[in-house]
C-alpha positions as CSV (number, residue, x, y, z in Angstrom):
1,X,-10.7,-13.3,-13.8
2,X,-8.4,-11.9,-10.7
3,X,-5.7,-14.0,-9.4
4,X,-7.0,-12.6,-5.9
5,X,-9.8,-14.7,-6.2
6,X,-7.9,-17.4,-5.1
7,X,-5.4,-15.6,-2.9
8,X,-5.0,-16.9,1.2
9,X,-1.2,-15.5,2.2
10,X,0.3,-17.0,4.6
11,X,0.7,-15.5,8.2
12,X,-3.5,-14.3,8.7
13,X,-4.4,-17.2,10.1
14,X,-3.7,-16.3,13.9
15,X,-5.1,-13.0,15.7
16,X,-2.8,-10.7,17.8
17,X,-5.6,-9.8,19.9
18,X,-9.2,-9.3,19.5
19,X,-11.4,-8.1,16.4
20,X,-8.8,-7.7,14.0
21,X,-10.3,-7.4,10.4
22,X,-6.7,-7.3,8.2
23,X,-3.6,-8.3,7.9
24,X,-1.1,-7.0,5.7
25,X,1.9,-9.3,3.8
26,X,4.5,-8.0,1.8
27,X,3.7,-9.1,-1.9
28,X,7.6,-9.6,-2.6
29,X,8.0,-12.3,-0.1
30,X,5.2,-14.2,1.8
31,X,6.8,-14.3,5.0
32,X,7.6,-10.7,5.3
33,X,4.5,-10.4,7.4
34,X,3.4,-6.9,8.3
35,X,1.1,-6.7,11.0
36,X,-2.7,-7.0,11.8
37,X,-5.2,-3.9,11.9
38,X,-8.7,-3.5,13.9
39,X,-9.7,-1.5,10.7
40,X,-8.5,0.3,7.0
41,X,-10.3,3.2,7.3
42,X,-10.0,4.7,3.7
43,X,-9.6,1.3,2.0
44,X,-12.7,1.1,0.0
45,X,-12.0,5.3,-0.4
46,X,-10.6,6.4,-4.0
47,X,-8.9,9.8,-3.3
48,X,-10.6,12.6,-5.8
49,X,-8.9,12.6,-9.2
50,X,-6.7,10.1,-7.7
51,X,-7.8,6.8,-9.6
52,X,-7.3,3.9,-7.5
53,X,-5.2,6.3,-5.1
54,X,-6.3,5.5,-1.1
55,X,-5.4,7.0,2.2
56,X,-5.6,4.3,4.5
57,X,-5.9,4.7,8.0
58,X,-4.2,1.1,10.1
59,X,-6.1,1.5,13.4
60,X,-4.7,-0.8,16.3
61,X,-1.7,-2.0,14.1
62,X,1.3,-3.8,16.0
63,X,3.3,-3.5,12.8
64,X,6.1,-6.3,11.8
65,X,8.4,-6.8,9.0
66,X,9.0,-4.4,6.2
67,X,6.0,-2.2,7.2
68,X,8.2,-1.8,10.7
69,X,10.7,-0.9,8.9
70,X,9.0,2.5,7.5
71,X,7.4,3.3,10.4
72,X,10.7,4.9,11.9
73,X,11.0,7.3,8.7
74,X,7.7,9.0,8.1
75,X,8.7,12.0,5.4
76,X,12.1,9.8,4.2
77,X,13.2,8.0,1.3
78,X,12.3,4.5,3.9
79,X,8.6,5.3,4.1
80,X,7.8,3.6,1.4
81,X,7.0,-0.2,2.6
82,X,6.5,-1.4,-1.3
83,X,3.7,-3.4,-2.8
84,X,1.8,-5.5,-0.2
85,X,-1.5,-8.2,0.0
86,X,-3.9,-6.9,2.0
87,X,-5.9,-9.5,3.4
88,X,-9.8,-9.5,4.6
89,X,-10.4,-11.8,8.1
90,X,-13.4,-13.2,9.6
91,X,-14.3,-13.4,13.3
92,X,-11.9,-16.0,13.2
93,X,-8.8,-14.4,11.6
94,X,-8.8,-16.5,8.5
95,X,-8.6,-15.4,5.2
96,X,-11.8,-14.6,3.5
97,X,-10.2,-12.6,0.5
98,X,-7.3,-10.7,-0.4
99,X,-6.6,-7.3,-2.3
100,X,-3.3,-5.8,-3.9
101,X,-1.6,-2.8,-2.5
102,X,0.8,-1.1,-4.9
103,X,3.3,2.2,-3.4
104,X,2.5,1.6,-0.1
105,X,4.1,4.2,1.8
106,X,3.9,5.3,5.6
107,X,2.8,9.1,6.2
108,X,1.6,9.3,9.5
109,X,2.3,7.1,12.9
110,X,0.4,7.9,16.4
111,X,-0.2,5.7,19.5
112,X,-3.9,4.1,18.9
113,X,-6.7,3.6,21.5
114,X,-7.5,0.1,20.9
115,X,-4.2,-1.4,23.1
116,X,-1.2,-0.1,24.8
117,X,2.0,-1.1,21.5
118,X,-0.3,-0.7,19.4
119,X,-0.5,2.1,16.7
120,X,-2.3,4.2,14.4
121,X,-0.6,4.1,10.9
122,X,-1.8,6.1,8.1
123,X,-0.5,4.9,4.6
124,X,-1.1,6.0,0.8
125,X,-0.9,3.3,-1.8
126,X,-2.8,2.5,-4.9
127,X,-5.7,0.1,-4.8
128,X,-7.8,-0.9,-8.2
129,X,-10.1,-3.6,-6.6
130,X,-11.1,-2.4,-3.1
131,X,-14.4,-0.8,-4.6
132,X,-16.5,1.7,-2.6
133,X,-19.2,-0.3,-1.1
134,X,-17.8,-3.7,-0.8
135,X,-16.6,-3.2,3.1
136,X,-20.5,-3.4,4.3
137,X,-20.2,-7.0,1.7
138,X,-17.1,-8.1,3.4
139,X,-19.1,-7.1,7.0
140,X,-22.1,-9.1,5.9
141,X,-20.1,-12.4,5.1
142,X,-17.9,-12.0,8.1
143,X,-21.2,-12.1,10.0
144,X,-22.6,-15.0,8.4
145,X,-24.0,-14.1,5.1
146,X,-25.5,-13.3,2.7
147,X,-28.3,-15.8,4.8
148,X,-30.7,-15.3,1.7
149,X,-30.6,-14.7,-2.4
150,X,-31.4,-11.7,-3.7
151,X,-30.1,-9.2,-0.8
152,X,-28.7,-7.7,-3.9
153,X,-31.9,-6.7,-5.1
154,X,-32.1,-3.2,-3.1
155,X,-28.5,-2.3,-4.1
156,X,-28.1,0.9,-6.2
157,X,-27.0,-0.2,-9.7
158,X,-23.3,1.4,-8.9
159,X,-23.4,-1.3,-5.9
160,X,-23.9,-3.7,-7.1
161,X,-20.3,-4.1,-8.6
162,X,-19.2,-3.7,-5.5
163,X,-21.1,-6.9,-4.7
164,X,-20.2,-8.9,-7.8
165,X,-16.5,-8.1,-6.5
166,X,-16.6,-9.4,-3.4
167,X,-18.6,-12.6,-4.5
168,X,-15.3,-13.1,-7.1
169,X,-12.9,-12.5,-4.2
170,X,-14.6,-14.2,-1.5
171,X,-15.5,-17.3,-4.0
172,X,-12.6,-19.5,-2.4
173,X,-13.3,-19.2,1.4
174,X,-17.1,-19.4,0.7
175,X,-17.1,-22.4,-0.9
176,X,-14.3,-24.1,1.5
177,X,-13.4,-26.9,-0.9
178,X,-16.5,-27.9,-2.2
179,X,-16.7,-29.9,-5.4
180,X,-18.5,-28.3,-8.8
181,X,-22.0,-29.9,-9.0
182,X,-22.3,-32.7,-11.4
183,X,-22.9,-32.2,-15.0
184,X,-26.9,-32.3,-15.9
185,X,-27.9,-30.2,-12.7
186,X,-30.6,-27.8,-13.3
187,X,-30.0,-24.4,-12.1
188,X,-32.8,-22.1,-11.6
189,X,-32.1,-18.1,-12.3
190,X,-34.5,-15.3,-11.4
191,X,-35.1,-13.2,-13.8
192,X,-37.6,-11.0,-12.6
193,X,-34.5,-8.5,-11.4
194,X,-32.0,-8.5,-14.0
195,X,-32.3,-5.2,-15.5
196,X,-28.6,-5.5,-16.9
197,X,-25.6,-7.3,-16.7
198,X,-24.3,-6.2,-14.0
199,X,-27.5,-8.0,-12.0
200,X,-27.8,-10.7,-14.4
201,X,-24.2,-11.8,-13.3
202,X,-25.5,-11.5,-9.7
203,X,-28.5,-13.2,-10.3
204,X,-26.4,-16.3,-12.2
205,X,-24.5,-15.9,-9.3
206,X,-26.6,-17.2,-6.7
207,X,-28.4,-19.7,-9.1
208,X,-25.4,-21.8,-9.4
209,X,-23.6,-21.4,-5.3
210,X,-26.5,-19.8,-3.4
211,X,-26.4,-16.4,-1.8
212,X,-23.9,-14.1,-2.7
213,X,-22.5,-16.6,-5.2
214,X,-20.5,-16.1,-7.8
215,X,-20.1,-17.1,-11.2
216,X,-18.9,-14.3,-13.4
217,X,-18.6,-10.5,-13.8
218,X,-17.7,-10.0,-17.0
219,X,-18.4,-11.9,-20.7
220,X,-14.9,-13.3,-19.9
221,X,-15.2,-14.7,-16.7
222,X,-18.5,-16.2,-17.3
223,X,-16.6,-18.2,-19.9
224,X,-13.8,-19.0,-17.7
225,X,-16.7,-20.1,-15.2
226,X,-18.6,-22.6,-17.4
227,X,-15.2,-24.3,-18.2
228,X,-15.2,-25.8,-14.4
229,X,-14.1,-25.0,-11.4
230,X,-16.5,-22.4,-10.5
231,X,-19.2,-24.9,-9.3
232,X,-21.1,-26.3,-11.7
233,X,-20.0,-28.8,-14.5
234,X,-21.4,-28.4,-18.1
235,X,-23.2,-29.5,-19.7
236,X,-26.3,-28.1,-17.4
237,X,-29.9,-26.6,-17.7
238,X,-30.3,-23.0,-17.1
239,X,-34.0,-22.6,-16.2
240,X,-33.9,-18.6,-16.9
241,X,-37.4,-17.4,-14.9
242,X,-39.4,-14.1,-16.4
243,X,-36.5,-14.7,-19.6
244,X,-39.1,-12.6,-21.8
245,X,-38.7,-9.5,-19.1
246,X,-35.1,-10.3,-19.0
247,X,-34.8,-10.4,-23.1
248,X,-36.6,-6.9,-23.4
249,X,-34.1,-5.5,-20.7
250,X,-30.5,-7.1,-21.9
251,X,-31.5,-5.3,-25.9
252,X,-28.3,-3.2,-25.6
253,X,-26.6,-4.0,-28.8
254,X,-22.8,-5.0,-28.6
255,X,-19.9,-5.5,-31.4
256,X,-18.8,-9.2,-31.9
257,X,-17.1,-10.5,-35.1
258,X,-17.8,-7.4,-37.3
259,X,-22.0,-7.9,-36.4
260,X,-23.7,-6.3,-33.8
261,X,-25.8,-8.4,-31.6
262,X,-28.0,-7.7,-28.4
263,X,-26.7,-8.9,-24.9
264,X,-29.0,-10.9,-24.1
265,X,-28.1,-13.3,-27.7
266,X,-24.8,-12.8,-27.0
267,X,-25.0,-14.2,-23.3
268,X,-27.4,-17.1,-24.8
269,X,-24.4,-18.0,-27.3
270,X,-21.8,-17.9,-24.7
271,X,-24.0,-20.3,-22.5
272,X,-25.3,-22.6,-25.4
273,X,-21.4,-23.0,-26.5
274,X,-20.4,-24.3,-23.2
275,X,-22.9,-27.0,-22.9
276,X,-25.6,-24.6,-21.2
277,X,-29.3,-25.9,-22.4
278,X,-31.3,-22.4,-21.6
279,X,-35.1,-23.0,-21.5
280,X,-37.3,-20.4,-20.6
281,X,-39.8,-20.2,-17.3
């Protein structure tokens, strides 16, 4: 589980001007706010053989704080701003989700289109989470969505981890506060598209917070998930739909305590330890 799941820094929740889509804090000190940008072009970018490297491009950024501070020494020891949260607005400027910048340093300044002040800053810095893909996710939820489940379903396989991500990091502002579901809900799961685990833990997902939900991405975090807080309570029935399809299609074997054991048995276990009564439909 990601502690940015959870994330909301403080600062993002006004907008300094129109259509402004992030907002940068520094991650030493929460009210060293850095500025808003219209865009972060090259945020969702990895640089070739660069793992988790990105050059990202600030459009429209009035920058504040630290990240003013290395805007004045582009090609200096003072370009480099540090380690920063960047965070991912709505329409509204608030906080749907948050990702962690690491070596966030300032190589190119330039007066931008979008407002007289405002700039154009380009950065590098190192990025883990911001997969390739998950900006048209972000886009879709800042305009209302996902309005339907299984909008997944046309993803290419690679995608779809770009989706799971954003359901993990946007879990917080999508549910805005709302209580887990009482224990003994039933919980109905599609399985007529879960060819593996990444689109099993989509399809969970949505069967437990509705489209786009999330509720895992890994064996770990489905754990963490059926402990609480993650909305549902256990114990609960899993009514798992086409479960014979999805059973042929989870047979990859895995290693658990010295025994192999297919995926499927071993996400039955996980459920059935937690209080999870799986029937078949």
């Amino acid at each position: 589980m990601s502690a940015l799941s959870g994330d909301v820094r403080s600062g993002t929740s006004r907008l300094d001007g129109e259509g402004q889509k992030y907002a940068l804090t520094s991650d030493e000190d929460e009210a060293d706010f850095w500025g808003f940008a219209h865009e972060a072009d090259g945020l969702f970018t990895v640089l070739p053989d660069e793992e988790g490297t990105r050059r990202v491009r600030l459009t429209g950024c009035r920058p504040q704080g630290g990240l003013l501070k290395s805007v004045g020494k582009v090609g200096r020891r003072g370009a480099s701003a540090g380690s920063a949260w960047i965070a991912v607005l709505d329409a509204e400027g608030a906080t749907m989700g948050s990702y962690f910048a690491g070596g966030l340093t300032v190589v190119d300044v330039r007066p931008s289109t979008r407002g007289a002040g405002l700039l154009d800053i380009t950065v590098t810095l190192w990025c883990e989470d911001a997969l390739p893909g998950a900006e048209r996710v972000w886009d879709l939820i800042r305009a209302g969505g996902p309005t339907r489940t299984g909008m997944w379903h046309d993803l290419a396989l690679a995608d779809r981890g770009a989706w799971l991500s954003v359901a993990l990091f946007s879990s917080d502002y999508r549910r805005a506060g709302r209580p887990d579901a009482p224990a003994g809900h039933e919980y109905v799961l599609d399985g007529r598209h879960v060819v593996d685990i990444g689109s099993f833990y989509c399809a969970i997902g949505e069967a437990v917070n509705g489209p786009g939900g999330y509720f895992g991405w890994n064996l770990d975090a489905l754990d963490d998930c059926l402990r609480g807080g993650w909305g549902a309570t256990a114990p609960f029935t899993l009514r798992w739909e086409s479960m014979a399809e999805s059973r042929a299609r989870l047979a990859e074997r895995r290693r658990v305590d010295d025994r192999d054991i297919a995926l499927f048995d071993l996400l039955l276990n996980i459920l059935e330890e937690r209080g999870v009564d799986v029937v078949g439909g």
